[in-house]
Backbone and ligand atoms as CSV (ligand in chain L), in Angstrom:
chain,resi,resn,atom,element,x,y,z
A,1,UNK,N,N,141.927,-100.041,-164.323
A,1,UNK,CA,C,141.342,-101.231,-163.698
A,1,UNK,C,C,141.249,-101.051,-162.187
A,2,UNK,N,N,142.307,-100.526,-161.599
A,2,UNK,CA,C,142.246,-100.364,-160.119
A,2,UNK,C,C,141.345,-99.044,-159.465
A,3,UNK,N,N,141.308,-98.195,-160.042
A,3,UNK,CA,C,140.535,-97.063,-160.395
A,3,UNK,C,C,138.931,-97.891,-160.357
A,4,UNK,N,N,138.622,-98.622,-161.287
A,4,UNK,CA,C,137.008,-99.075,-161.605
A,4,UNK,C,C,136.963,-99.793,-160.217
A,5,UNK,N,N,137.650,-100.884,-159.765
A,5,UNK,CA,C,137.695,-101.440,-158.579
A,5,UNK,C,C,137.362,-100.656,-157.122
A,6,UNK,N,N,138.546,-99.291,-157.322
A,6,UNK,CA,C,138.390,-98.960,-156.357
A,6,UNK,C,C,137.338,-97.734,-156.021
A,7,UNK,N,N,136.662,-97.318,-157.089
A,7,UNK,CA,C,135.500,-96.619,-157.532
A,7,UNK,C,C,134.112,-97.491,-156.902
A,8,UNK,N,N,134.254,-98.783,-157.112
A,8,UNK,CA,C,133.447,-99.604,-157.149
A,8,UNK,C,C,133.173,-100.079,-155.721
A,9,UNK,N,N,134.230,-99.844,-155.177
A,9,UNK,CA,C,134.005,-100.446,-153.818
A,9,UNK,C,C,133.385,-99.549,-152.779
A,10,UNK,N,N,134.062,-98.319,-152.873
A,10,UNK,CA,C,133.212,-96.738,-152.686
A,10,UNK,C,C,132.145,-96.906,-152.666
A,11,UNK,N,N,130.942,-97.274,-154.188
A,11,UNK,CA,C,129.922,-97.236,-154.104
A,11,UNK,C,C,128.835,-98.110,-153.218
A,12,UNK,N,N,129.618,-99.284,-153.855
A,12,UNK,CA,C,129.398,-100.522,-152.457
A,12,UNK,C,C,129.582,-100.080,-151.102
A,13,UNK,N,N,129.961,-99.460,-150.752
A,13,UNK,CA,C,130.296,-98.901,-149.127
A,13,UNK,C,C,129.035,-97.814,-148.795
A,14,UNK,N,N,129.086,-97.052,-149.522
A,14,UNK,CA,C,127.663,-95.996,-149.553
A,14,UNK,C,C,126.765,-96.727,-149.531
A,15,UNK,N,N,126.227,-97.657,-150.380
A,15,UNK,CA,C,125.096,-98.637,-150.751
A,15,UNK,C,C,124.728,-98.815,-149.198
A,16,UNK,N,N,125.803,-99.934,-149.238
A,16,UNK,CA,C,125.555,-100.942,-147.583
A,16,UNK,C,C,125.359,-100.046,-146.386
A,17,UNK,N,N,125.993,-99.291,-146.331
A,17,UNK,CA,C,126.138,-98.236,-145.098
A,17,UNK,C,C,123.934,-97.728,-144.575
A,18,UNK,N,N,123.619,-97.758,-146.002
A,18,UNK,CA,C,122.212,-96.830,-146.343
A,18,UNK,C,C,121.768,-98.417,-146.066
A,19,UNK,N,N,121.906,-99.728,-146.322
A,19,UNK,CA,C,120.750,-100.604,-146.579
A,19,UNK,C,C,120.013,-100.779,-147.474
A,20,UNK,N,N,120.798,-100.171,-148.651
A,20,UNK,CA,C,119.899,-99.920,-150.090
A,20,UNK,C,C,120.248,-101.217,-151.323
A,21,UNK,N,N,121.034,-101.997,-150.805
A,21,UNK,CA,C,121.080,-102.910,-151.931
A,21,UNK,C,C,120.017,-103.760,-152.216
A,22,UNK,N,N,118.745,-103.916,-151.233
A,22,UNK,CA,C,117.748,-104.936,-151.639
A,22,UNK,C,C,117.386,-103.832,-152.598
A,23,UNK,N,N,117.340,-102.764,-152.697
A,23,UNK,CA,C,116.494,-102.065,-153.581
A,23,UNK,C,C,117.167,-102.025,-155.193
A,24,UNK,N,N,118.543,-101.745,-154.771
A,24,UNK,CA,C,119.196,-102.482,-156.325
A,24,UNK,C,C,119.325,-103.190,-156.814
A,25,UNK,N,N,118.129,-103.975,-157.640
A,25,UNK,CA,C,118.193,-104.610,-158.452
A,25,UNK,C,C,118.511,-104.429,-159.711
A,26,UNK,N,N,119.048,-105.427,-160.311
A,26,UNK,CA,C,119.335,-104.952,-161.406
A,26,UNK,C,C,118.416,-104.027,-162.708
A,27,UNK,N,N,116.835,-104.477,-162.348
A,27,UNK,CA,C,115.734,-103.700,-163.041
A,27,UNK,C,C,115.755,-102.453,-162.831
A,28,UNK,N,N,115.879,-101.985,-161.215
A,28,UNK,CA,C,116.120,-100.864,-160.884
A,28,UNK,C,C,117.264,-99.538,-160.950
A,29,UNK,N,N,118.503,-100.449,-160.583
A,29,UNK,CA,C,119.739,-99.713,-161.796
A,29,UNK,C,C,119.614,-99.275,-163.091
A,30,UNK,N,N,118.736,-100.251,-163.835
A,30,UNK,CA,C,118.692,-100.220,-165.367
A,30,UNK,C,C,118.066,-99.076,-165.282
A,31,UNK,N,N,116.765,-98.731,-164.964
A,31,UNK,CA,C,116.155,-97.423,-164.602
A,31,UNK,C,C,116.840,-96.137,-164.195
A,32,UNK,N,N,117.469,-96.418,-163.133
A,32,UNK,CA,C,118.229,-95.333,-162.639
A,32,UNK,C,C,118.796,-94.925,-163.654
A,33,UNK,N,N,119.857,-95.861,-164.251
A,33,UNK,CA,C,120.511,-95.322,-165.174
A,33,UNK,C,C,120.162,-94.377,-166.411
A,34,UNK,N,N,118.977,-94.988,-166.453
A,34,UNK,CA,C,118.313,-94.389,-167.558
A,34,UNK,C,C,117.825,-93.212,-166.894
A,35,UNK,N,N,117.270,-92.598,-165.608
A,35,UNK,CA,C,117.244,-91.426,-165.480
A,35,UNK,C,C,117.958,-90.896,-164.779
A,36,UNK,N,N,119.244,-91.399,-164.434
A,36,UNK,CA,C,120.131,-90.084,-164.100
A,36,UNK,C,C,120.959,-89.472,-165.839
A,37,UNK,N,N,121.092,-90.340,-166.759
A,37,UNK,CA,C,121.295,-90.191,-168.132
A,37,UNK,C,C,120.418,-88.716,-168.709
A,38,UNK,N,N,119.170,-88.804,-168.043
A,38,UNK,CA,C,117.900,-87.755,-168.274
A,38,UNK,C,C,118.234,-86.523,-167.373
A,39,UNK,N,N,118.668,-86.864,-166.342
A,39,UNK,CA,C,119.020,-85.822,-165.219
A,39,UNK,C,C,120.220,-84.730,-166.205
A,40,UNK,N,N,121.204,-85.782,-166.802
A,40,UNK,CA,C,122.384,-85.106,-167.456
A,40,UNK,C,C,121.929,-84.267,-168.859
A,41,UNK,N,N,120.774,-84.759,-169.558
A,41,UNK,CA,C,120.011,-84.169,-170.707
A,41,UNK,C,C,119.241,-83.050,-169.969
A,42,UNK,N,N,119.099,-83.143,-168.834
A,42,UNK,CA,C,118.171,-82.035,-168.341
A,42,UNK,C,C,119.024,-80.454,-168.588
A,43,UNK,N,N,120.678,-80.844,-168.207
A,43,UNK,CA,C,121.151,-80.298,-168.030
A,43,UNK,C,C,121.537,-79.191,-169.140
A,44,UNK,N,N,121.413,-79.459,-170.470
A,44,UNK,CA,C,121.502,-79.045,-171.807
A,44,UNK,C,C,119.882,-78.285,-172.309
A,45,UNK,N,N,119.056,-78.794,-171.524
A,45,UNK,CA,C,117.771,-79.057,-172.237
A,45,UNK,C,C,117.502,-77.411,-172.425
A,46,UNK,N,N,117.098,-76.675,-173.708
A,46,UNK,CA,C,116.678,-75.391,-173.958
A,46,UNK,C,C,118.500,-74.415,-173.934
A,47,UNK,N,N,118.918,-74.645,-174.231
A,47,UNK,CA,C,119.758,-74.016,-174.765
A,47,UNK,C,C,121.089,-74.503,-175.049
A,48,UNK,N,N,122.228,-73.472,-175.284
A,48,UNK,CA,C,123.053,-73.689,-176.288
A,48,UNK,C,C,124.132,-75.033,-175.401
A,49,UNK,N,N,124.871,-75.803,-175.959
A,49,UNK,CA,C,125.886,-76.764,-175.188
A,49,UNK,C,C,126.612,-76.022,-174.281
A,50,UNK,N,N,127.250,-75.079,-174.461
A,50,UNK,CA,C,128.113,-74.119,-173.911
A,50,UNK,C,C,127.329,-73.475,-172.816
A,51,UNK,N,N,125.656,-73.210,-172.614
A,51,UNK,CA,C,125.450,-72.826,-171.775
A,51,UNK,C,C,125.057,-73.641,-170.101
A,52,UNK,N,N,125.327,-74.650,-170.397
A,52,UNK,CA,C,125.149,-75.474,-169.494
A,52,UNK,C,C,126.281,-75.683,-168.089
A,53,UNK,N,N,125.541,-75.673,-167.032
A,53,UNK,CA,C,126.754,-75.981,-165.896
A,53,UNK,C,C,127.278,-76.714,-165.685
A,54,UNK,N,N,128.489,-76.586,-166.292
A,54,UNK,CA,C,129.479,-77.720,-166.195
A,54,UNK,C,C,129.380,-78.322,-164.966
A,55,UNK,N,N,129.694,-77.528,-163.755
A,55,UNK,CA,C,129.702,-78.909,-162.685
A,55,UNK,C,C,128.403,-79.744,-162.211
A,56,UNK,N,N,127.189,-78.866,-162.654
A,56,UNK,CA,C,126.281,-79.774,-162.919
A,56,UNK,C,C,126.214,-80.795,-163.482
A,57,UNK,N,N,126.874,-80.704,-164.644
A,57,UNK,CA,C,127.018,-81.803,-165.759
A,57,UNK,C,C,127.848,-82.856,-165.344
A,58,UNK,N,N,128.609,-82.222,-164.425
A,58,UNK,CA,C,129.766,-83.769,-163.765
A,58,UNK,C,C,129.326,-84.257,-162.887
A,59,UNK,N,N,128.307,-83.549,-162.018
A,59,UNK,CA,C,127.646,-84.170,-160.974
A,59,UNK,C,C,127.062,-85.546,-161.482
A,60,UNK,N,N,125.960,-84.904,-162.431
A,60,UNK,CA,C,125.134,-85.876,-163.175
A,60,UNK,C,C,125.771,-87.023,-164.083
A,61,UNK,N,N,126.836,-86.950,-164.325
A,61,UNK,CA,C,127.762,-87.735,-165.241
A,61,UNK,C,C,128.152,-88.590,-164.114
A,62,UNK,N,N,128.507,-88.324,-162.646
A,62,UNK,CA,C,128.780,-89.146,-161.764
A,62,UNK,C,C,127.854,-89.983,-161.455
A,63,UNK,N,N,126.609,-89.707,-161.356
A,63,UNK,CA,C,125.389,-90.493,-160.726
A,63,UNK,C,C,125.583,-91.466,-162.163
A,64,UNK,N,N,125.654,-91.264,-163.192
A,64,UNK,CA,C,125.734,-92.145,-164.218
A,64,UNK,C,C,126.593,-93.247,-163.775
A,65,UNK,N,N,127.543,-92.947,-164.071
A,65,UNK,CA,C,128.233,-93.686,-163.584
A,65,UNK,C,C,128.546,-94.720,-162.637
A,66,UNK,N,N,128.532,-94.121,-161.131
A,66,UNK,CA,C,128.277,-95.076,-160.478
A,66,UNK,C,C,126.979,-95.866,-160.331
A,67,UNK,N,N,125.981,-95.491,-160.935
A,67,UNK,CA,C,124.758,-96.647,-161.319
A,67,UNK,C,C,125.542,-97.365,-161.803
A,68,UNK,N,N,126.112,-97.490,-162.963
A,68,UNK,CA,C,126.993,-98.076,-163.897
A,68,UNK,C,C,127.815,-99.150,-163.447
A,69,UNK,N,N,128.732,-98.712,-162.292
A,69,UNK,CA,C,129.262,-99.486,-161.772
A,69,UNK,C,C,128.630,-100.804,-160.881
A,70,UNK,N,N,128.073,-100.312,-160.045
A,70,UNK,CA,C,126.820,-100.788,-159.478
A,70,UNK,C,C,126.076,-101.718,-160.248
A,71,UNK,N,N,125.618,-101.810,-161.100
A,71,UNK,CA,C,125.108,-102.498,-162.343
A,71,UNK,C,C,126.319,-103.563,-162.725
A,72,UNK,N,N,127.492,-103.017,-162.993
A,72,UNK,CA,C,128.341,-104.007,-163.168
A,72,UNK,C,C,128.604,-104.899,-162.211
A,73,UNK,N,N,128.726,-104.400,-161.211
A,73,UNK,CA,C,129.073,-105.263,-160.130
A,73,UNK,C,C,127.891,-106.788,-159.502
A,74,UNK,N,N,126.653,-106.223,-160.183
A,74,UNK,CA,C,125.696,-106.802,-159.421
A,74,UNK,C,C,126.145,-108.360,-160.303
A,75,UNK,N,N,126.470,-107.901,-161.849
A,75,UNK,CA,C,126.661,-109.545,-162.995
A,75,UNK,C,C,127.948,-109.696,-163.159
A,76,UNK,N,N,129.189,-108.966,-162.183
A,76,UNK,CA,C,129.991,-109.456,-161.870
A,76,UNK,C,C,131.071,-109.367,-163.036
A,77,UNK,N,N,130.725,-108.538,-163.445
A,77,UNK,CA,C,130.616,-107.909,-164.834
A,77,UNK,C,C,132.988,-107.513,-164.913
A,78,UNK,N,N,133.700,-107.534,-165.617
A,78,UNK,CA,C,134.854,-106.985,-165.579
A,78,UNK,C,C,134.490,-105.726,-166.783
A,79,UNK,N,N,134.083,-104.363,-166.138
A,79,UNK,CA,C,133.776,-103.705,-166.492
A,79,UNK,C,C,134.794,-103.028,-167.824
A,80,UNK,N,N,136.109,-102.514,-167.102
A,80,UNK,CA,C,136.885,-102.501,-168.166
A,80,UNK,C,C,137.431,-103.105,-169.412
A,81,UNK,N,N,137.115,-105.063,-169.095
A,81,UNK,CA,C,136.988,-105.688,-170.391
A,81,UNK,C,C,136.105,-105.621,-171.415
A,82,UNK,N,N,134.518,-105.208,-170.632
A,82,UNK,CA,C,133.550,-104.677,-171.518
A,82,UNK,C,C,133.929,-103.668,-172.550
A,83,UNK,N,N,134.269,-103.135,-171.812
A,83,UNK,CA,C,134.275,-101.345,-172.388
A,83,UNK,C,C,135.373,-101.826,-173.768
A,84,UNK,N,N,136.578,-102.521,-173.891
A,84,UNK,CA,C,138.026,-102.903,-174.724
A,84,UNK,C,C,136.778,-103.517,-175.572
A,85,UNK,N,N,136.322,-104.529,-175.098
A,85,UNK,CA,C,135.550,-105.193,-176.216
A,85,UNK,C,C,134.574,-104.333,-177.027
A,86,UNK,N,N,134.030,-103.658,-176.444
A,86,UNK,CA,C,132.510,-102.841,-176.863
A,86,UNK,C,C,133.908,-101.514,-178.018
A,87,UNK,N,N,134.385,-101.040,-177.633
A,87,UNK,CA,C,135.136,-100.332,-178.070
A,87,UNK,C,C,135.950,-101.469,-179.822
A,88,UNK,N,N,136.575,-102.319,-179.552
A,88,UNK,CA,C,136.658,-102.903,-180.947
A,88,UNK,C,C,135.708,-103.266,-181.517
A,89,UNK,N,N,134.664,-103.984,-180.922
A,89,UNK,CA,C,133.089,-103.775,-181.941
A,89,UNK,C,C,133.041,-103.202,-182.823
A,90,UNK,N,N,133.504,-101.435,-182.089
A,90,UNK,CA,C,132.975,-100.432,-182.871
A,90,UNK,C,C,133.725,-100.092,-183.713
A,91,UNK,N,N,135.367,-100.015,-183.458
A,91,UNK,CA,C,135.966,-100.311,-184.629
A,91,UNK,C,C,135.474,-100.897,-185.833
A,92,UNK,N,N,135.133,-101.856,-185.656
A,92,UNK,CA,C,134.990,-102.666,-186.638
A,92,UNK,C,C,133.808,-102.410,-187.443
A,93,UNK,N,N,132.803,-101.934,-186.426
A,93,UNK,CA,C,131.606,-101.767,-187.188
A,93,UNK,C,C,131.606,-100.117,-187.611
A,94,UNK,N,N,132.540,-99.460,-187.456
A,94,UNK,CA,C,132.628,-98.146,-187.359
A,94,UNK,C,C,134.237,-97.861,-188.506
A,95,UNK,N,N,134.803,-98.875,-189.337
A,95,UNK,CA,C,136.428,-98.221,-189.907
A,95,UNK,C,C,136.589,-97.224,-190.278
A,96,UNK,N,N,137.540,-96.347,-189.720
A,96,UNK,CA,C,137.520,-95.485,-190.007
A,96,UNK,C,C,137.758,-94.729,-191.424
A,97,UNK,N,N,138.596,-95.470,-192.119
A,97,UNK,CA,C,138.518,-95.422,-193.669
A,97,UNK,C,C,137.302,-95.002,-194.240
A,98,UNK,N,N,135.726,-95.983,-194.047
A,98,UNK,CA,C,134.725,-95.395,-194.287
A,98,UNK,C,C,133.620,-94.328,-193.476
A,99,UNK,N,N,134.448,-94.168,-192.125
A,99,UNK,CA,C,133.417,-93.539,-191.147
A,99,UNK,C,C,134.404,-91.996,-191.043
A,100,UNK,N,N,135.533,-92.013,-191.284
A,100,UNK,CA,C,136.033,-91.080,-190.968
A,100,UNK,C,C,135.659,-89.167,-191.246
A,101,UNK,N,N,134.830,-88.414,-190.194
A,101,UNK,CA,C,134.160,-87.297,-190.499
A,101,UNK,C,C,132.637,-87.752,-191.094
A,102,UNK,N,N,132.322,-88.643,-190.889
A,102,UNK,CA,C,130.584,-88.486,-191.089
A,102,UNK,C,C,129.916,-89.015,-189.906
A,103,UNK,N,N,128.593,-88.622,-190.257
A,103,UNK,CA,C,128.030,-88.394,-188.699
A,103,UNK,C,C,126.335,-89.742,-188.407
A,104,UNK,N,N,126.977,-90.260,-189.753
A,104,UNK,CA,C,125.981,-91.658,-190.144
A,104,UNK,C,C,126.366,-92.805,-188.534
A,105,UNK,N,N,125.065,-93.799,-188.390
A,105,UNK,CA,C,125.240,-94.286,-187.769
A,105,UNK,C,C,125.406,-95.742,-188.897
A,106,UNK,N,N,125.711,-96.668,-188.609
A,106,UNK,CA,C,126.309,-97.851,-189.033
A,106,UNK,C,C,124.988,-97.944,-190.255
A,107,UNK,N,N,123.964,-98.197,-189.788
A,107,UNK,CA,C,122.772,-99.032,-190.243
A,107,UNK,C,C,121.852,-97.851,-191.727
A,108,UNK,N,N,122.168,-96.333,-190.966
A,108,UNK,CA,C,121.993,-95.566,-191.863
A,108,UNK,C,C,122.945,-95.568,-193.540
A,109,UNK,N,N,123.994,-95.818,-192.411
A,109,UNK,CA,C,125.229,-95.943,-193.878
A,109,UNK,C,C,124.939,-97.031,-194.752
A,110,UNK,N,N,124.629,-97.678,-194.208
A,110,UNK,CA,C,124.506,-98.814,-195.395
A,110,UNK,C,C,122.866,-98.811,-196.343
A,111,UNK,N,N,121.898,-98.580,-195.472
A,111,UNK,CA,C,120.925,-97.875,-196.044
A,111,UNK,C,C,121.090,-96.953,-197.216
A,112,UNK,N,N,121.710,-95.955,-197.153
A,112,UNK,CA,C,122.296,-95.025,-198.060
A,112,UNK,C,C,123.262,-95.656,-198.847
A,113,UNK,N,N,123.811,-96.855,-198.667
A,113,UNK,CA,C,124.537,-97.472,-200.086
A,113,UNK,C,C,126.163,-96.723,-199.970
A,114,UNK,N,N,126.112,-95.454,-199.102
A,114,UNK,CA,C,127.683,-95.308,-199.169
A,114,UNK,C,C,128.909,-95.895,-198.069
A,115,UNK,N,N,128.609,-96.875,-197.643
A,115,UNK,CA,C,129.618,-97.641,-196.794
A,115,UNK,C,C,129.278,-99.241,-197.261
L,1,MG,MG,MG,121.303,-87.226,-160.610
């Protein structure tokens, strides 16, 4: 929690420093996010998982992220309660009793009649 906070405030400090928050809107985060997400697929794109640069990959996992945060922050969002909640969702929609080692997504499984 203090970590997301203090992650968060970082980004906020970069932001303001640049004058870039009129430009973050939340439409525009949503975007970002969605292509620094692409930036990180770039990173895989044409060959094997293993061949990819890792610190590339953390770079790009960072820009994720702090969009992320950024995004949270704008709806004020308690990011880490999200995540607890979004995480038992999936529990639930995910038990492991029936999910355990298959690679079905919820909606497929039941489609297929075996969950
Ligand atoms: Mg990037």
């Amino acid at each position: 929690m203090e970590e997301i906070e203090r992650l968060t405030r970082a980004a906020l400090k970069f932001r303001d420093e640049r004058d870039w928050a009129r430009f973050h809107t939340p439409k525009d985060l949503a975007a970002n996010l969605s292509i620094e997400a692409g930036e990180l697929q770039e990173c895989f794109l044409w060959k094997a998982s293993e061949e990819a640069d890792a610190e590339r990959v953390g770079e790009e996992l960072a820009d994720v992220v702090v969009t992320a945060l950024l995004l949270a922050h704008h709806y004020r969002f308690d990011l880490a309660a999200l995540v607890e909640k979004k995480l038992a969702q999936n529990a639930a929609k995910y038990p492991v009793d029936r999910f355990k080692g298959k690679n079905l997504k919820w909606d497929d499984a039941r489609a297929a009649g075996g969950t």
